[in-house]
C-alpha positions as MATLAB code, in Angstrom:
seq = 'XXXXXXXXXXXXXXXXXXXXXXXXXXXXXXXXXXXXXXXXXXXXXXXXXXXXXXXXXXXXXXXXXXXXXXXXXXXXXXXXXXXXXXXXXXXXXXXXXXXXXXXXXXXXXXXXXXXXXXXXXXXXXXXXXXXXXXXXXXXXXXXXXXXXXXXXXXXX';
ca = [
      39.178  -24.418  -16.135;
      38.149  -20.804  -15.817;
      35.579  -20.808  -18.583;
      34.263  -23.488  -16.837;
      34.285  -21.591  -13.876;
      32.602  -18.601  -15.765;
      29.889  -20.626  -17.484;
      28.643  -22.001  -14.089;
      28.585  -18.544  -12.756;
      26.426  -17.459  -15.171;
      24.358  -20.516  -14.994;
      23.940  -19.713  -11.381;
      23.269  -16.012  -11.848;
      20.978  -16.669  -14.636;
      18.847  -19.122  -12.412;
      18.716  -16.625   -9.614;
      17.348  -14.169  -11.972;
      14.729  -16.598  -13.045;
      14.364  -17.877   -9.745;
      13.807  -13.831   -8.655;
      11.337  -13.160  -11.217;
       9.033  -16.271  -11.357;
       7.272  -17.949   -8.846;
       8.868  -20.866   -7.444;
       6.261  -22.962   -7.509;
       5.724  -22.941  -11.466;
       9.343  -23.291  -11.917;
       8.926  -26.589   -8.771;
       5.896  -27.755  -10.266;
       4.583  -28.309   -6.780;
       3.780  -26.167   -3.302;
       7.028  -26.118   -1.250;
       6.728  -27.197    2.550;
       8.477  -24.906    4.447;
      10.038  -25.814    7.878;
      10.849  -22.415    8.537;
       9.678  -18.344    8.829;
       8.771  -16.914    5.410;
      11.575  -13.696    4.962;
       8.867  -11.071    3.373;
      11.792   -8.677    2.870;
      13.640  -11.253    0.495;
      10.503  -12.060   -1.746;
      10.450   -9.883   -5.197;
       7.346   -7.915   -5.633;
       5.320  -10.913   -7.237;
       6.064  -13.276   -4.789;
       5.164  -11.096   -2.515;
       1.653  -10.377   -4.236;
       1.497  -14.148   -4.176;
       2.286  -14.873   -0.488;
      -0.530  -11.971    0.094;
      -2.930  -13.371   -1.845;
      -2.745  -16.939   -0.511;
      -2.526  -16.252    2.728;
      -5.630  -14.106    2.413;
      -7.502  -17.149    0.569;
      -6.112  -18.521    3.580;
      -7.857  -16.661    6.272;
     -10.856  -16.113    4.024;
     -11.294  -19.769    4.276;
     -11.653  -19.758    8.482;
     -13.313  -16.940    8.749;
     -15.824  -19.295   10.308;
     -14.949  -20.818   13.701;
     -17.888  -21.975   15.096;
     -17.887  -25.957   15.328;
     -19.735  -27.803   13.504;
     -20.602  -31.329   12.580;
     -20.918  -34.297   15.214;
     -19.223  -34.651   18.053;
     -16.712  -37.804   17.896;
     -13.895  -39.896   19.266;
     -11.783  -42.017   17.812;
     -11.225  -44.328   21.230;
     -12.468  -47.909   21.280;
     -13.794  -48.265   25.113;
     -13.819  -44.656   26.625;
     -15.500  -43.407   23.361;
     -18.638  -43.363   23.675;
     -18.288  -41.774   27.319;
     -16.096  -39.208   25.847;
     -18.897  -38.285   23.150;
     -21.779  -38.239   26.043;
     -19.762  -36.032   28.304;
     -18.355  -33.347   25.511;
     -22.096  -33.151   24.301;
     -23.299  -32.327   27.895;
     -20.642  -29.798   28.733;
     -21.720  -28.341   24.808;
     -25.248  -28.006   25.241;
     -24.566  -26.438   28.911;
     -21.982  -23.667   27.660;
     -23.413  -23.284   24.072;
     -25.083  -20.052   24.806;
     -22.294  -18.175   26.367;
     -19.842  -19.677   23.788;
     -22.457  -18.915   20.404;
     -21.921  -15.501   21.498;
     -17.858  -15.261   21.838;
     -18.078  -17.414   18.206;
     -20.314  -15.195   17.068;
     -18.052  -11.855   18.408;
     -15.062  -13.912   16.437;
     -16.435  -14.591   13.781;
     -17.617  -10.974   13.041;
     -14.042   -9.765   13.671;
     -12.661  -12.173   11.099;
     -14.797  -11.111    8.683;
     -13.474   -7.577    9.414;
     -10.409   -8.751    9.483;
     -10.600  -10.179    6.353;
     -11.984   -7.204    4.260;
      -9.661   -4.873    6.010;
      -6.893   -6.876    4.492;
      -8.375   -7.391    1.171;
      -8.940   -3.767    0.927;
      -5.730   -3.044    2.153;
      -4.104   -5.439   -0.614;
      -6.845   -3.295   -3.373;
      -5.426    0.247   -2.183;
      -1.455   -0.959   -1.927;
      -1.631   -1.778   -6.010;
      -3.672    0.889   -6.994;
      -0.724    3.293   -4.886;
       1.436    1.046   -7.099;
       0.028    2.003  -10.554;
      -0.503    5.850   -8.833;
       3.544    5.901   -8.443;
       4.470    4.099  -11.381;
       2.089    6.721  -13.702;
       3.865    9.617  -11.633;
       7.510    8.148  -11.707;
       6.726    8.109  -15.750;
       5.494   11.787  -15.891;
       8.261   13.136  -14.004;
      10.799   11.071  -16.308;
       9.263   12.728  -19.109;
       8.607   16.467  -17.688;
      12.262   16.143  -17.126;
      13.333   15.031  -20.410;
      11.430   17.745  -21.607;
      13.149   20.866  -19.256;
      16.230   18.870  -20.635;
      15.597   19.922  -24.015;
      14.709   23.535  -23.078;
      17.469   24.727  -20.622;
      21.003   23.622  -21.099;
      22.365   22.459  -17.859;
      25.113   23.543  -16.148;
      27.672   21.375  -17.138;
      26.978   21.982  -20.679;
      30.161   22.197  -22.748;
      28.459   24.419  -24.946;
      29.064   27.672  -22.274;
      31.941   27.465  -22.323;
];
């Protein structure tokens, strides 16, 4: 019973390794729905590049938000009403509205790049700090090998 017990926790811990290291989605097979708020301080770092990146395809996507295509509605009798009045109250308010659409779609743009850049600059710090992490490793192995340290048993 107990190497039973011991095989399925290392099943378990082997899967939450994998689980840690890929992206759930390959290992699914398919985009998870969500009911809930995303925990960024649980994801590992490439989830995390992951979650960035799609959600700045995301908002790269809308950065439009000006509407476009005909004006509709989907009810049988009041329909047609609907459409005459909505395309009335457009044309009357279009000009002060093109220009708050226009002022939002500007900022999204903005937005947008800021983020992207933003994304750019936090893995090139990445690479920056791993390159410096492995110089100091090896400066230290090397004042290692030149000065004994203090706990040397050779000093004694």
């Amino acid at each position: 019973m107990e190497t039973l017990q011991n095989e399925v926790s290392n099943i378990r811990d082997s899967l939450l390794v994998q689980t840690r290291s890929a992206d759930l989605q390959k290992i699914t097979g398919r985009e998870i729905a969500r009911c809930f708020q995303l925990d960024f301080w649980e994801l590992s770092p490439r989830e995390l590049d992951h979650q960035m990146g799609m959600r700045l395809s995301i908002l790269n996507d809308s950065i439009k938000c000006t509407p476009d295509g005909a004006i509709s509605s989907h009810r049988r009798f009041f329909g047609p009403f609907i459409v005459f009045l909505k395309k009335i109250i457009r044309r009357f308010f279009w000009p002060d509205l093109e220009m708050l659409f226009a002022r939002q779609n500007l900022f999204n743009e903005r937005l947008v790049a800021f983020h992207l850049a933003s994304f750019i600059r936090f893995h090139r710090d990445e690479e920056k700090l791993r390159r410096l992490s492995e110089e100091l490793r090896s400066l230290t192995e090397q004042l290692a090998g030149h000065f004994p340290s203090p706990q040397d048993p050779k000093e004694e």
